[in-house]
N, C-alpha and C positions, 0 to 999 in steps of 0.2 A: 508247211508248204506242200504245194499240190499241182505236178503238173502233167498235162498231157496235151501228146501229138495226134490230130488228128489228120485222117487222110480224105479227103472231099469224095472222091469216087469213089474209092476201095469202101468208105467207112470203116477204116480200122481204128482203132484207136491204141496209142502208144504210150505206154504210164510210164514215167522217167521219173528215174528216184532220185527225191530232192528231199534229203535230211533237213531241218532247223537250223536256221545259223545260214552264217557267210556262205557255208558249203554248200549248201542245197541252192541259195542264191548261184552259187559257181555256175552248180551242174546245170541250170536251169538256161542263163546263160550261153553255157557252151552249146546248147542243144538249140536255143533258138539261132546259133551263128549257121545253123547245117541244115535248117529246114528247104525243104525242096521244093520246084513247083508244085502246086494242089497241096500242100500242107499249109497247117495251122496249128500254133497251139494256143491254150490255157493254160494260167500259171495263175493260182489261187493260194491267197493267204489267210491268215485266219489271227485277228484282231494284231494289224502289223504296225510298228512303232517306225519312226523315221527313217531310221536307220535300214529297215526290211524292203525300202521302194526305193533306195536309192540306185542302184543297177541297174532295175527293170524301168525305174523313171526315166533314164538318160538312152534304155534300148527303145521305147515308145516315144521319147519325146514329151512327156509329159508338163504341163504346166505348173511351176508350184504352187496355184490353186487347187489346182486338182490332184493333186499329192497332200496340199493339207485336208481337202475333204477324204482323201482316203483313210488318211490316220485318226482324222477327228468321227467320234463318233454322231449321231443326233441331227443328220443331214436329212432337208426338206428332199422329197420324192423331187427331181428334176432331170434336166436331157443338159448337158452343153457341150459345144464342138470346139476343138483345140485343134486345129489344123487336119490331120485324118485322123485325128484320136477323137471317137463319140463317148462322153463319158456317161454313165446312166447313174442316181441316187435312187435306191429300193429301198424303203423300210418292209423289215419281218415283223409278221405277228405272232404269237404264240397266245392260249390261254390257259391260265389259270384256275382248276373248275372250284379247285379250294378258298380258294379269294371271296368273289369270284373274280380272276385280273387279267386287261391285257396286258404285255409285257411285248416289248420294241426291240428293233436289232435294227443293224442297217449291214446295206450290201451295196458297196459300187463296184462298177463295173468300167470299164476302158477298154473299147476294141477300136483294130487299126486292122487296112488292108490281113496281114498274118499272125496279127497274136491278140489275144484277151485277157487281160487282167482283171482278176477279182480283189476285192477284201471286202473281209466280215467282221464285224463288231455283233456281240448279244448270242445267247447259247443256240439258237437255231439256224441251221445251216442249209438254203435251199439247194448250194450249190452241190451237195451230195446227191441229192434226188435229181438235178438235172445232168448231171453226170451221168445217173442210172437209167434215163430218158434218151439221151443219147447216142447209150449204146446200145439201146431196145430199139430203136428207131434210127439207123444209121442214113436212111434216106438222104435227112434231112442236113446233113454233113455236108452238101453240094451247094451249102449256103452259105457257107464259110464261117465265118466270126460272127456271120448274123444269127446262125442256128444256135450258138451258146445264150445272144442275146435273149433267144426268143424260149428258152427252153429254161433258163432264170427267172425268166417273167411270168412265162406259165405257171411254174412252182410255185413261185409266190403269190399270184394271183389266187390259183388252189386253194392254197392256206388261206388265205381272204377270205374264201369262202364257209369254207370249215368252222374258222371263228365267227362268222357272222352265223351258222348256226347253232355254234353253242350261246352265242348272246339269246339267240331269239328263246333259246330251252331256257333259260333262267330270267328272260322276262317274262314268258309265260306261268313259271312256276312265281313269279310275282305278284303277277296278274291275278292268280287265284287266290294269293294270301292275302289281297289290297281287298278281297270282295269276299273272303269267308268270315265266320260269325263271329271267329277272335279278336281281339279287341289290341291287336301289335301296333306298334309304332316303327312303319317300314319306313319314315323316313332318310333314314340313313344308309340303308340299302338300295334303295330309287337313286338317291343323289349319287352312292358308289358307284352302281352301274351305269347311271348316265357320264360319268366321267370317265370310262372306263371308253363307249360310245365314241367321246367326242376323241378320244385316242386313236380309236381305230379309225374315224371321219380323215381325222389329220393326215394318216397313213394312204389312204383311199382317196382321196377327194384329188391330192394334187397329181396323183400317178393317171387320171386319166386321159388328159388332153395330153400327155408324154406318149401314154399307149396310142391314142386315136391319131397323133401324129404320127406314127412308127406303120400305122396302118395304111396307109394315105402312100402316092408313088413316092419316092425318095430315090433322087440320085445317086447310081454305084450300089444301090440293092437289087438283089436278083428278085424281078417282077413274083418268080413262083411263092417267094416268102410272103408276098403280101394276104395273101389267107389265114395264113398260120397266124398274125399278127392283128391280123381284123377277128380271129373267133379269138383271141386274149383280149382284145378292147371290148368286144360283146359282153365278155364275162366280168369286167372288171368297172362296167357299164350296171350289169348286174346287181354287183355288189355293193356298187357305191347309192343303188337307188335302194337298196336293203338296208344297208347301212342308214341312210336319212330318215326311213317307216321307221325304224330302230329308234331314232333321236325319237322323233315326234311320239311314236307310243309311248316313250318314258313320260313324255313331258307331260298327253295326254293320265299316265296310271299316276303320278305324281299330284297332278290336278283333282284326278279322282280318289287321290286317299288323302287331301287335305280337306277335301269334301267331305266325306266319312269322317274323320277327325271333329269337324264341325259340328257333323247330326250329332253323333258321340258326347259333344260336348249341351248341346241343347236339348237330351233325351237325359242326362242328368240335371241339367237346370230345371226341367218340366221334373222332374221326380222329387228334386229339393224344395219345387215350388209348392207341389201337389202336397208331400209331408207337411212341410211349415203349413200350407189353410188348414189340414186335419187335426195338426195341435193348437189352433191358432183358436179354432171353437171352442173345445173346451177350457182354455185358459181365458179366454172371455169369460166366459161361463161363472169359471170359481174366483173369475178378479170380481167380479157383480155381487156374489153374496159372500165374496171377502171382506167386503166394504165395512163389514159391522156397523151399520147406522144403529142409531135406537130405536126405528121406525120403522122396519122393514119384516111385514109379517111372516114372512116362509120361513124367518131364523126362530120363530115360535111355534111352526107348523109342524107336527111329526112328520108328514110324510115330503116336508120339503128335500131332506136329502139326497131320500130315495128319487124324488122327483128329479133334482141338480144330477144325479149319476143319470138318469136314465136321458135328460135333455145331451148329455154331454156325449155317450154312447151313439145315439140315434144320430147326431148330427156328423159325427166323425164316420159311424157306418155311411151316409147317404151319400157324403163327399168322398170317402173310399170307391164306392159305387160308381158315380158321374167320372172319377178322373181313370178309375180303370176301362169304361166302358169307352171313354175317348185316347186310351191308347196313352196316358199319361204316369201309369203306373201298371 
């Protein structure tokens, strides 16, 4: 557990130490009963079970919906309002360059007129770096609960980014193995990272009309956040139109190495064909005066056999010739 008082003007921030357990809950508690005018805090948890939100559920008021989305991990990116508690669902991305995988967390959020609730599910943690944001930039402290919101969002929108350009490095490094001379079967690769894609869509796609609304005038928010709030929907606008070039490229490099796969397969048909006419003469050839009739003068001729080699040779060269010159062999 994780909490801190912040001062709206001053911009100080105050870290009050809340151990694990009931205890930390206590302290955490006793510290929002004394909060002053122009204060606010946040009180962050980190993958918290029933029992971890029951205090701070009943100091916010919280809905026991929105206490089971806190504890339940795998929440769709959404906004809902619970009387003055705004709750926010975030998914985290991380990747994988080993994989190559993306990997999901989620983050909600809950703020009310003075205090902010976090919990985190999944090993990445934005709320550290907006913490760290925070207090580089204390300005923004004169927003109240909304500067937490908006300073969570950013991080994570960030990381949005970041992985969309590790996908694009490892579909590009795709992209050149779908079109070099080697003869791989990347289907399974195309199909991993398209699924990979449709992960991070999932993540993206629904956080942005939450952001574009967050941008937009809202009642009981201080007009000056509306900036800060509209460059997070620009970017996260961004990402999600990079994200979809991302889908459609796969699907486009996927189409184009089932194409390759095809030529591939119809440049050894033409080579199997081309073989078989070249043995196909001369075993004509020796089925003709295999025949042994009793009447067939070349099997009496000396120079019939030399002659049989030499028809069989010439015809196999001529057809070597014609299917290499058309690219057949």
């Amino acid at each position: 557990m994780r909490c801190v008082v912040y001062h709206e003007w001053s911009g100080r921030a105050e870290h009050v130490g809340c151990p694990d357990g009931d205890d930390g809950q206590a302290a955490a508690l006793g510290r929002l009963k004394e909060l002053a005018e122009g204060e606010f805090a946040w009180v962050h948890l980190d993958e918290p079970g029933q029992g971890d939100l029951e205090g701070l559920s009943e100091r916010l008021g919280l809905h026991p919906l929105a206490v089971e989305d806190a504890v339940q991990a795998y929440q769709r990116p959404k906004r809902e309002r619970y009387g003055e508690v705004l709750a926010v669902a975030l998914k985290t991305l991380w990747y994988l360059r080993e994989g190559p995988e993306v990997e999901t967390g989620d983050v909600m959020l809950f703020t009310s007129p003075h205090l902010v609730l976090s919990a985190r599910h999944g090993p990445a943690d934005p709320t550290a770096e907006a913490v760290r944001r925070l207090e580089e930039d204390p300005t923004t402290l004169r927003f109240g609960p909304v500067a937490v919101l908006h300073a969570v969002l950013d991080t994570v929108v960030d990381s949005y980014s970041q992985v969309a350009l590790r996908v694009r490095a490892d579909l590009t490094q795709l992209e050149r193995r779908v079109f070099a001379p080697a003869r791989d079967d990347l289907t399974e690769a195309i199909y991993s990272l398209k699924r990979e894609v449709v992960e991070f869509r999932d993540a993206v796609e629904p956080l942005v009309p939450v952001v574009q609304e967050f941008a937009g005038p809202r009642e009981g928010w201080p007009q000056d956040a509306l900036p800060y709030f509209r460059d997070v929907a620009d970017h996260i606008q961004r990402t999600n139109t990079e994200v979809h070039s991302l889908d459609e490229l796969l699907n486009s490099v996927l189409d184009a190495h089932l194409a390759r796969m095809g030529t591939w397969q119809n440049d050894d048909m033409r080579r199997i064909s081309a073989w078989a006419a070249i043995l196909a003469t001369p075993t004509l050839i020796a089925g003709v005066y295999g025949m042994n009739f009793a009447h067939m003068p070349e099997l009496g001729w000396v120079y019939g056999y030399p002659l049989a080699i030499t028809m069989m040779v010439a015809t196999a060269g001529l057809l070597y010739r014609a299917f290499r010159r058309n690219h057949w062999l």
